[in-house]
Every structure is written in structure tokens, then in C-alpha cells.
N, C-alpha and C positions, 0 to 999 in steps of 0.2 A: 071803141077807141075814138077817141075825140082829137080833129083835125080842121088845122088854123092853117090859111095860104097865104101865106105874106109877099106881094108880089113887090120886086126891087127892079124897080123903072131905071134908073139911072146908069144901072149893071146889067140890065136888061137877062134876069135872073129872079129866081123866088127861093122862099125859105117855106117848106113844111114842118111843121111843131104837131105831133099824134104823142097823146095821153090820155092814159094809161095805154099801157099797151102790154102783151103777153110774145114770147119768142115765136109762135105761132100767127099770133095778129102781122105781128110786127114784118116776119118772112111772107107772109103772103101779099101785106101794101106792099114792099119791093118789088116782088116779082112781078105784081103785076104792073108795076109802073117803071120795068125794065131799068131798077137797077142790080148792082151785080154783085151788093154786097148782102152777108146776112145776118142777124139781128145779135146782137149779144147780150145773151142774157143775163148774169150777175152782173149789173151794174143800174146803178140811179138813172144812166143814161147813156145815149150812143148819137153820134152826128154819120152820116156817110153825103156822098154827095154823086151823082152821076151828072155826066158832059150829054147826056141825050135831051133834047132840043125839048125843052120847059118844065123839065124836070128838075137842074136845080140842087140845094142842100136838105137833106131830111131832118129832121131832130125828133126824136125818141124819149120819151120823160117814163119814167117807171112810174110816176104818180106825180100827179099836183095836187095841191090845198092850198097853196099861195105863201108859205111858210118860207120863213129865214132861208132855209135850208135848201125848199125847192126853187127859190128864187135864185140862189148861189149855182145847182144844178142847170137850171135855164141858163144863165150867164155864159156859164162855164161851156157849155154843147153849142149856143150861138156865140163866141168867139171860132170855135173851130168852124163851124158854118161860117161866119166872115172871111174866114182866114182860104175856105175851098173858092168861093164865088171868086174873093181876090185874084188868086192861083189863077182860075179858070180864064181870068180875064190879061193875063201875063205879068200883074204888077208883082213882083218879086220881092219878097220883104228888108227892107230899108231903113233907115233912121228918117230916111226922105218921106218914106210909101207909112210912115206909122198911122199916119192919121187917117190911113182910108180904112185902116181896118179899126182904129177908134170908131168912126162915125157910122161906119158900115156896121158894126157892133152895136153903136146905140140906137143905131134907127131900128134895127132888129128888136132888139131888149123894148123898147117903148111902144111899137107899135103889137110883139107879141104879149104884153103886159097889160096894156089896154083891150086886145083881144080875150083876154084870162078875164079880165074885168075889175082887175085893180086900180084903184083910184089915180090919177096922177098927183 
């Protein structure tokens, strides 16, 4: 299982991105990295996030190849990782607050994309 740490200075917070991963792989990085959730397996992907001090949001890809498809799946798993760091941090979602989870979003998306090794 292939794992990217994307560390978010500003929120003082990271984002983990591991792919491929199997429901076995997957429940053992948690446990060992005390969180409390466990891996669900029929789906392209899963986010969870634990409040234990540098741990962070997970994200879970069931496969990458860089494709339309898995790129729409990354998307889709680092909004909800935007959306927990937010949470974690008490910004409450807003028409005011929209923009932190825009940019909290894109900086995730670009910096995990150039980690995949897609072009920009």
C-alpha cells in the first residue's frame, strides 16, 4: 500500500492518501495509528479522520492509474478530508466559511496530484 503525507501548516494538521489498499491493509494502518474507525470495503474509497495529535484525515483510494475517474474519486474523499480538518479546527460551515474548505480542498487536490506525479 502506497502512502503520501501531506502535512497542512496553516491548520496545523495532515492529510494521509494510501493506495491501493485491501480491508485488511487498510484496518491494520488505522489501528496502528489509533484511529477508531474501520476500513469499508465495497467502495472506490473511504476518508475517516481522528483528533489524536498528528494524525489527522486518512483517505483510502481502492486503486489509482491517474484516470478521469480516479481523479473524480480523490476529489471526492479530499473534500470530506477538508470538510473534517475544518470541523476539527471549529470553523462551522457557512456561506462566510465556504472558501476555507475551497482552498483547503485545492491545496490538498494539487499538492496530492503532483505527489501521484501528474503533470500540472
Amino acid at each position: 500500500m502506497n502512502h503520501i503525507n501531506i502535512r497542512v501548516p496553516v491548520f496545523e494538521s495532515r492529510c494521509h492518501i494510501l493506495y491501493p489498499f485491501t480491508k485488511v491493509e487498510a484496518d491494520e494502518w488505522l489501528k496502528k495509528r489509533g484511529y477508531e474507525e474501520e476500513a469499508l470495503e465495497e467502495c472506490h474509497g473511504f476518508t475517516c479522520y481522528s483528533t489524536r495529535k498528528g494524525n489527522g484525515a486518512a483517505v483510502f483510494l481502492k486503486k489509482w492509474d491517474g484516470s478521469i475517474k480516479d481523479i473524480g474519486v480523490l476529489v471526492h474523499e479530499l473534500v470530506h478530508a477538508s470538510m473534517f480538518i475544518r470541523s476539527e479546527l471549529g470553523v462551522d460551515e457557512t456561506d462566510q466559511t465556504a472558501e476555507v474548505l475551497c482552498y483547503l480542498t485545492d491545496f490538498l487536490a494539487q499538492t496530492a496530484l503532483k505527489k501521484l506525479k501528474l503533470k500540472p
